[in-house]
C-alpha positions in Angstrom: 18.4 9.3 -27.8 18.6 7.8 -24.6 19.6 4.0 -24.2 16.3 3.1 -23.8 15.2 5.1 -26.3 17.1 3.8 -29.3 16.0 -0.2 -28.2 12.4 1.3 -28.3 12.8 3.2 -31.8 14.8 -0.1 -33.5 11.9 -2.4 -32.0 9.1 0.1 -33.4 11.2 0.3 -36.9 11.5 -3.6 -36.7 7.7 -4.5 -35.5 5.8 -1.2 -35.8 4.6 0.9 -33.1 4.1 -0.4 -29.4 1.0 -0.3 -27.3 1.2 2.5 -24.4 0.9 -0.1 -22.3 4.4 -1.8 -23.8 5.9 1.4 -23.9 5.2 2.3 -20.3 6.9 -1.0 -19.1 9.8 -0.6 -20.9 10.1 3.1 -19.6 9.4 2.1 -16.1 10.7 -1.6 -15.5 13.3 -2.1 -18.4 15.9 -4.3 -15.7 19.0 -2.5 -17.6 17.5 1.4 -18.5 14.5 1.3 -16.9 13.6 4.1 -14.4 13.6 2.0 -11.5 16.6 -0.3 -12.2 19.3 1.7 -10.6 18.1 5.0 -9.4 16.4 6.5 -6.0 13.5 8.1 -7.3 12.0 9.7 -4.1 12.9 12.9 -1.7 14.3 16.4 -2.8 17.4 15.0 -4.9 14.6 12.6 -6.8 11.8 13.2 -8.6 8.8 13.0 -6.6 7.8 12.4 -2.8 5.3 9.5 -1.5 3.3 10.1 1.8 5.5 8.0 4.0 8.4 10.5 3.4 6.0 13.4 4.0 5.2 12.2 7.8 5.9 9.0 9.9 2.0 9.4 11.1 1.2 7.7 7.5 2.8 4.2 8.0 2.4 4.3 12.0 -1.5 4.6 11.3 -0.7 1.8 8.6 0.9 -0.2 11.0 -2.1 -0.2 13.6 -5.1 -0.9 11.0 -2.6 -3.9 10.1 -3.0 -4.9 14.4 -6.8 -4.7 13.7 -7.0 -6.8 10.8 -4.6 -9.0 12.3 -6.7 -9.1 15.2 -10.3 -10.0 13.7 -8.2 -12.7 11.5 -8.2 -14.6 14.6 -4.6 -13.6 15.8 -2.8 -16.0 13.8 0.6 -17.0 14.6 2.4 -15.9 11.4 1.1 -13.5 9.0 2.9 -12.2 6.2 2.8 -8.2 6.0 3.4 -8.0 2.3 4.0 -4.3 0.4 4.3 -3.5 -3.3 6.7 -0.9 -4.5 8.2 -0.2 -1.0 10.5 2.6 -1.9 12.7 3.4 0.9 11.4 1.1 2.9 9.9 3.8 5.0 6.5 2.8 5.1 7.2 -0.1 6.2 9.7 0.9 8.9 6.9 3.1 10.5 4.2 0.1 10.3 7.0 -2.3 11.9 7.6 0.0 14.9 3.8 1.1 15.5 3.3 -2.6 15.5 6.2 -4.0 18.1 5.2 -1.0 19.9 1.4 -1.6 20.5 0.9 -5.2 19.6 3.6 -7.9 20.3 1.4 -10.8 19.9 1.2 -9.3 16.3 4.9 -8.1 16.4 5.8 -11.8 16.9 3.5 -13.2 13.9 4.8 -10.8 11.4 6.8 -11.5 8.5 7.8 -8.9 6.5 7.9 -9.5 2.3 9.1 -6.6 -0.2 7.7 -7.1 -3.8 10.4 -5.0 -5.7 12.4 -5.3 -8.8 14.9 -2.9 -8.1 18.4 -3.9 -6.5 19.2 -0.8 -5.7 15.9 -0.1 -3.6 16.0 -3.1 -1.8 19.2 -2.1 -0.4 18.1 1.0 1.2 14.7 -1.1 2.1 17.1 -3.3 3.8 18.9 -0.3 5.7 15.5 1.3 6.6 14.2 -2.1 8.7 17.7 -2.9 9.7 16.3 -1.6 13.7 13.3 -3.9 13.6 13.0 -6.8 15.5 11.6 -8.5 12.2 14.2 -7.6 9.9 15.9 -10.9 9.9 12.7 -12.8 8.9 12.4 -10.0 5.8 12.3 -11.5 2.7 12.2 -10.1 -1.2 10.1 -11.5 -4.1 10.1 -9.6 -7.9 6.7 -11.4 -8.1 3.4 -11.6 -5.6 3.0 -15.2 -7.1 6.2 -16.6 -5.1 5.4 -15.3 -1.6 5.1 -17.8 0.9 1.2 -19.0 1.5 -0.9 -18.3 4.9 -2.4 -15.4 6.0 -1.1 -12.0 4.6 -1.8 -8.3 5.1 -1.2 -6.2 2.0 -0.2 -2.7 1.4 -0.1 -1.0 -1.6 0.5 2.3 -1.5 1.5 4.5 -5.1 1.9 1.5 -6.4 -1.3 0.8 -9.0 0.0 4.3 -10.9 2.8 3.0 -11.9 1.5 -0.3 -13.9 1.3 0.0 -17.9 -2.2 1.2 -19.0 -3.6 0.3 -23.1 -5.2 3.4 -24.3 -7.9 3.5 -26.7 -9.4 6.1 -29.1 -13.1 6.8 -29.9 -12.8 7.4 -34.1 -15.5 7.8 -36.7 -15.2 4.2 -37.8 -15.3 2.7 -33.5 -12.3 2.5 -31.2 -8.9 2.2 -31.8 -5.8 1.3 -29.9 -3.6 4.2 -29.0 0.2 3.7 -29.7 3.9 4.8 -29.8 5.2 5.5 -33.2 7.7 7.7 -35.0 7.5 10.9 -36.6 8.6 11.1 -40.2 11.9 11.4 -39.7 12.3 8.3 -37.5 14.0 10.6 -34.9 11.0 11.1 -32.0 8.4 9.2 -30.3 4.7 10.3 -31.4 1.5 9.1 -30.3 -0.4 7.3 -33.8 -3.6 5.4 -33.9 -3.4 1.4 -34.1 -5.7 -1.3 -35.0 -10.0 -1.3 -34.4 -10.8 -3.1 -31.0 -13.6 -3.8 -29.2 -15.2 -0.6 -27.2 -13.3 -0.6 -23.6 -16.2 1.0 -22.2 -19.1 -1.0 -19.9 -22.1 -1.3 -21.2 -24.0 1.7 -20.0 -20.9 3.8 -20.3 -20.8 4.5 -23.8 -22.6 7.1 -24.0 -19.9 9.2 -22.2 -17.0 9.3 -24.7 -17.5 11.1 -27.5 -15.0 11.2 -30.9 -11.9 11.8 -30.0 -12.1 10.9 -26.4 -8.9 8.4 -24.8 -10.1 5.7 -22.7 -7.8 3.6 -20.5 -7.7 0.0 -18.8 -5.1 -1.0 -17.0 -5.1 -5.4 -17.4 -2.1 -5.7 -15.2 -3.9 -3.9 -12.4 -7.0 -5.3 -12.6 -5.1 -9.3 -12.6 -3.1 -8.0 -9.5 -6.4 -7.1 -7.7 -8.2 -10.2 -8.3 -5.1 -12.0 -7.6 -4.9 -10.8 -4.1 -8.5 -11.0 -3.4 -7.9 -14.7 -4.3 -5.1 -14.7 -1.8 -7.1 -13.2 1.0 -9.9 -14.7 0.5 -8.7 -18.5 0.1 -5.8 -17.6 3.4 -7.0 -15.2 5.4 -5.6 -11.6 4.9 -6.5 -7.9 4.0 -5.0 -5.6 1.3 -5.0 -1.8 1.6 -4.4 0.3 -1.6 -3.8 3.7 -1.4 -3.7 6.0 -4.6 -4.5 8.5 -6.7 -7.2 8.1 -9.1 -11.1 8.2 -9.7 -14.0 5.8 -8.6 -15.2 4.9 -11.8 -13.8 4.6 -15.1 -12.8 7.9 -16.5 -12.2 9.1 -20.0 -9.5 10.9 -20.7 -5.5 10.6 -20.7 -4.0 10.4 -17.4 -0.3 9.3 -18.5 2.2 11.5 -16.9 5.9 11.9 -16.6 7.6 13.4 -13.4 11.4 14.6 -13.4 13.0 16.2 -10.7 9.5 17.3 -9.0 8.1 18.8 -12.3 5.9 17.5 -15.2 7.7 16.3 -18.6 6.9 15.0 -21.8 5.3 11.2 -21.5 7.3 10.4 -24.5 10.5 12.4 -23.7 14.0 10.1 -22.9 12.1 7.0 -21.9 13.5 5.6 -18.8 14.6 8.6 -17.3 11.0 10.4 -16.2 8.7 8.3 -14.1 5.6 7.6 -15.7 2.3 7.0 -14.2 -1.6 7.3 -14.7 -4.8 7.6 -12.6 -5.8 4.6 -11.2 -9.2 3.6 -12.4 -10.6 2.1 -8.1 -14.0 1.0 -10.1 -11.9 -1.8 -12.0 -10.0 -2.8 -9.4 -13.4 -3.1 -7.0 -15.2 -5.2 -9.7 -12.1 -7.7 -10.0 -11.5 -8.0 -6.1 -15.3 -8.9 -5.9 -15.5 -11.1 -9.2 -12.6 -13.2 -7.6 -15.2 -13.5 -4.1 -13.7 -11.0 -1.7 -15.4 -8.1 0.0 -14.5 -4.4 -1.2 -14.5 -1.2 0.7 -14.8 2.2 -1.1 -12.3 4.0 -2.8 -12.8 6.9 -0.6 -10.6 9.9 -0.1 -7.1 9.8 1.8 -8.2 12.5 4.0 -11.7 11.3 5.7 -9.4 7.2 5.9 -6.3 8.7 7.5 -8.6 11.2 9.8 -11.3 7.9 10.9 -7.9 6.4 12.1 -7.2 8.9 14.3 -4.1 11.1 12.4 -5.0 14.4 14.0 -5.0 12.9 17.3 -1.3 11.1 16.7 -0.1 14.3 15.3 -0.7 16.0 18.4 1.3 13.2 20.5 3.9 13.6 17.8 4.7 17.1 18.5 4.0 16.8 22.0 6.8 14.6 22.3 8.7 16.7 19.4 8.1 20.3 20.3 10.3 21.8 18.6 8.9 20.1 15.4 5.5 21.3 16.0 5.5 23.4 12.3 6.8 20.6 10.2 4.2 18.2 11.9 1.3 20.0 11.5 2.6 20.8 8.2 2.9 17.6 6.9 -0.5 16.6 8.2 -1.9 18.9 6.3 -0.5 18.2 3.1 -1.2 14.1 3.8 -5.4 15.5 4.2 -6.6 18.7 2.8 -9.0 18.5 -0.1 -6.9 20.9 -1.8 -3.5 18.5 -1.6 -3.5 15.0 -1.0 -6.5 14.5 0.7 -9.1 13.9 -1.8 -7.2 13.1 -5.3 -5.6 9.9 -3.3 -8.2 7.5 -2.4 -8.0 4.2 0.1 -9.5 1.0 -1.2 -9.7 -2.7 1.2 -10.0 -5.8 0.2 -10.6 -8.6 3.0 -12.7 -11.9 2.8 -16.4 -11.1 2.9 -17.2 -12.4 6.8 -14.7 -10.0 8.8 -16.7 -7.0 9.0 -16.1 -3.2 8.0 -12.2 -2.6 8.0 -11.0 0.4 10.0 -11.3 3.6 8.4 -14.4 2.6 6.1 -17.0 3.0 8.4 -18.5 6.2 9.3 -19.1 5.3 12.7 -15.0 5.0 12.9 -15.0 8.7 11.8 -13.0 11.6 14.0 -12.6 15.1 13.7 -10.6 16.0 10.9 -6.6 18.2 11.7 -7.3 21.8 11.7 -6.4 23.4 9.0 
């Protein structure tokens, strides 16, 4: 067993078995074994790869819907561009430079906060800004409750997957919560049925899961949306989350583990695998609006990133880059065909309700989509 692993087996042998929501956490944010707490998960010698590292277009076109926003907010003096799970930094990096390149009123206001956990990442997110002009004003917070107040633009992008989901099981006898046990011999993790529980699905969805069918909510995504509606709404601001998911809630079990670019067992050597899940958009809508802000779509990656022009800055990228033109166009690609990223990954806004139709969400703002 890993490290992690025997904490997790003593604590189920001790208490009896966890919630997949519990278990999840521990995998993913454990500070001592957890998969983020000393490790860089992302490029060819990691596990998986995020849009930003696939092409700089991503978090440039970022970068100028945060000008937009910034400009119908009035053009405040200081506004906090906040992102979750920054990675590398390199989404943020590209935003930062599309910005002081095309906006310096807005290059001037910025403030740039990192919400991660992770020393490790926040060294090479320190690295990654260490060119921009704002870099000295960046600041770090483990927690979206202790960044400064005023206005803030938010950006979320792959980071809603990686919060802990509860699962639940439709049985003969109702619902029941799905959790981590052991097998017989006390030797591997095994999924087991827990207590009864209320039904987890609305009203008029009921009808759609049948026995046997795994239903999951994710609490701690649907408090972080309503939290930064509040924020936006009560200071001024935007939020932009971008990830992969459905519309609506969706039966069926979406927890995954990734390992060096390939699907593993969820239960496998806990700490070691990243672990994710589909991102329900539906619940995180309904709590942006219950908490009084505006909400537009989920809709796909590929119709967002092409309304903001990506096939057009493409074509200047490889103009200026010629010798690059492949790997561009390449890349592009990937970021919006149906059959890649451009449809399973979804863009969601939150702003207050009086600032209009973000950029991106209206079909008037739509352009031709790359070739393909």
């Amino acid at each position: 067993m890993t490290p992690l692993a025997a904490r997790l087996a003593a604590r189920i042998r001790a208490n009896g078995p966890l919630g997949v929501d519990a278990f999840m956490n521990a995998a993913v944010a454990d500070p001592e074994f957890g998969y983020y707490a000393a490790r860089d998960p992302l490029g060819a010698s990691g596990d998986f790869i995020t849009a930003p590292e696939i092409s700089q277009v991503f978090g440039e076109l970022i970068g100028l819907w945060c000008v937009a926003l910034w400009q119908r907010l009035g053009e405040p003096p200081v506004v906090r561009l906040v992102e979750f799970g920054p990675g590398r930094g390199t989404l943020l990096a590209d935003a930062l430079r599309a910005i002081e390149s095309t906006a310096a009123g807005c290059a001037r206001a910025v403030r740039p906060v990192l919400i991660e956990i992770s020393p490790h990442l926040r060294a090479l997110q320190a690295a990654a800004l260490a060119t921009s002009p704002a870099a000295p004003l960046a600041t770090w917070h483990d927690r979206f409750a202790d960044v400064a107040d005023g206005p803030a633009l938010i950006i979320a992008n792959e980071f809603f997957d990686a919060l802990p989901v509860c699962q639940f099981v439709r049985c003969g006898d109702g619902w029941r919560e799905r959790c981590v046990g052991l097998d017989a011999a006390g030797q591997r993790f095994v999924f087991v049925e827990g207590g009864p529980v209320p039904s987890p699905m609305p009203d008029d969805g009921e009808g759609l899961a049948a026995e046997g069918a795994i239903v999951e909510r994710c609490p701690a995504g649907e408090d972080l949306a309503a939290a930064i509606a509040a924020r936006v709404v009560q200071a001024g601001g935007a939020a932009l989350i971008i990830d992969y998911g459905h519309p609506h809630l969706h039966p069926g079990d979406t927890v995954q583990a990734v390992r060096r670019h390939r699907f593993a067992e969820v239960l496998d050597r806990p700490g070691e695998a990243d672990l994710s899940h589909h991102v329900d958009f539906g619940a995180l809508a309904a709590a942006a609006r219950a908490a009084g802000a505006a909400v537009f779509g989920p809709i796909p990656q590929g119709l967002f990133l092409g309304r903001l022009g990506i096939a057009e800055r493409g074509e200047a990228l490889s103009r200026a880059q010629r010798q690059r033109q492949p790997e561009i166009a390449a890349a592009i690609r990937r970021l919006i065909d149906p059959r890649r990223m451009g449809v399973l990954f979804k863009a969601l806004a939150i702003t207050p309700p009086d600032i209009g139709t973000p950029p991106g969400f209206a079909a008037a703002s739509a352009r031709r989509p790359a070739e393909r």
